[in-house]
MARBAPA-131950 format. One record per residue (C-alpha): chain; x, y, z. Coordinates in steps of 0.05 Angstrom, whole numbers, padded with zeros to 5 digits. Layout:
<sites>
  unit    east   north      up
     A       X       Y       Z
...
</sites>
This chain:
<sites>
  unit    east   north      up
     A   01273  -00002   02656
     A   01239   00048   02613
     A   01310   00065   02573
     A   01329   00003   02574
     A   01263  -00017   02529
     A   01272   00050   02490
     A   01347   00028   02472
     A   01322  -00043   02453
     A   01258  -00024   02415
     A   01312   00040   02378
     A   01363  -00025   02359
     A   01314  -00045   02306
     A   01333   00023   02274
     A   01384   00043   02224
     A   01427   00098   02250
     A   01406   00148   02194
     A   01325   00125   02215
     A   01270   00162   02198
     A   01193   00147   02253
     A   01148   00190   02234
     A   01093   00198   02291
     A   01029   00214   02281
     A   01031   00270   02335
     A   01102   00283   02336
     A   01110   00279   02266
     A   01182   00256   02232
     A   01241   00240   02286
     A   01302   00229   02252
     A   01356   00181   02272
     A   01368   00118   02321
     A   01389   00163   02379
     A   01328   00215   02361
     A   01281   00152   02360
     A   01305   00133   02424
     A   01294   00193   02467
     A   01228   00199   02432
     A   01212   00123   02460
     A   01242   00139   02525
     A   01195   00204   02540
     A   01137   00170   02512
     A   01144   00103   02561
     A   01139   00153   02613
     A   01071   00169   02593
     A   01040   00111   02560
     A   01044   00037   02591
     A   01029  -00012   02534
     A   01012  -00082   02561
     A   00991  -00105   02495
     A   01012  -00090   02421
     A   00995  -00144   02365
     A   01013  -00127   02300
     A   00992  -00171   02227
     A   01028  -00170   02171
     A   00995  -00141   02109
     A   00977  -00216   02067
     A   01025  -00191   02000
     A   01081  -00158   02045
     A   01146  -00158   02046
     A   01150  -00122   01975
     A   01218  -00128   01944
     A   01257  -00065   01917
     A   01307  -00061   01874
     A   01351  -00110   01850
     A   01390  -00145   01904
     A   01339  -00158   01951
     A   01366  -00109   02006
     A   01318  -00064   02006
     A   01226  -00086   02029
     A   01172  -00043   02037
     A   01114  -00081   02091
     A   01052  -00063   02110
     A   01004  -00089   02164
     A   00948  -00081   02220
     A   00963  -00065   02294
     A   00921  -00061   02353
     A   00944  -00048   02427
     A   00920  -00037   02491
     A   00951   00017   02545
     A   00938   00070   02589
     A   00965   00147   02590
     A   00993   00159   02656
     A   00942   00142   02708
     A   00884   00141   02658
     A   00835   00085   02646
     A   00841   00034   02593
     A   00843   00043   02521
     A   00846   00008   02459
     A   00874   00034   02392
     A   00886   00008   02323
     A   00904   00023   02259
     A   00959   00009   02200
     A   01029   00011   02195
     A   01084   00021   02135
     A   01162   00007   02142
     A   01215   00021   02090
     A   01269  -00033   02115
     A   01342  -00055   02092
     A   01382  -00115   02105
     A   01444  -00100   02158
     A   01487  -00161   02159
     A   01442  -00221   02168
     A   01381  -00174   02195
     A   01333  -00126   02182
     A   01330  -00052   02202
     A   01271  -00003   02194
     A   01294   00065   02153
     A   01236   00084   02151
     A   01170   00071   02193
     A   01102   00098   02206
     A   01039   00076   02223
     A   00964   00114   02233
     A   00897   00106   02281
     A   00835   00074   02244
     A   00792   00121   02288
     A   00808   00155   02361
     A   00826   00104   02421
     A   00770   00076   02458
     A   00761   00056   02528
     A   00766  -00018   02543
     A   00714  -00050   02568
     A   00721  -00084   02636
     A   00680  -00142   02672
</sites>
């Protein structure tokens, strides 16, 4: 199931994509982003992301409208490998452009507000 959520989270991607990771740093391309997904599944098991959009996003460029610029807040819980819980948050920042009637990151990044921190439990 892992590639199968890679390919489906990479589909939001323009081929020519640019996800620049905080660790990994810039990964260029759908197919690049996807592989990058797929290895990093492997690893890390998300079972929660929220993410808010930024109260003055999306920011129109240019002229026709084709082309926004959003920010936002994200939080998510997950675990590396076998590890406890951790929570992690921070901001985000995607360049996107219209592809027929939908929208495609080109570019997207995002940063921590401070190192993850174990989760709590009751």
């Amino acid at each position: 199931m892992l590639k199968e959520d890679a390919a489906a989270l990479a589909a939001f991607y323009t081929e020519d994509a640019c996800y620049v990771d905080p660790a990994a740093g810039p990964i260029y391309g759908r197919k690049a982003i996807e592989k990058f997904y797929t290895d990093l599944f492997k690893k890390v098991h998300h079972t929660k992301h929220a993410s808010t959009l930024e109260q003055y996003s999306p920011h129109i460029m240019g002229t026709a409208g084709n082309e926004i610029w959003t920010t936002g807040e994200w939080n998510a819980l997950f675990r590396v490998e076998n590890g406890a819980p951790l929570q992690a948050k921070g901001y985000w920042l995607d360049l996107d452009v219209r592809e027929g009637d939908g929208w495609k990151f080109l570019v997207s990044t995002f940063n921590f507000s401070g190192p993850p921190v174990p989760v709590e439990t009751k």
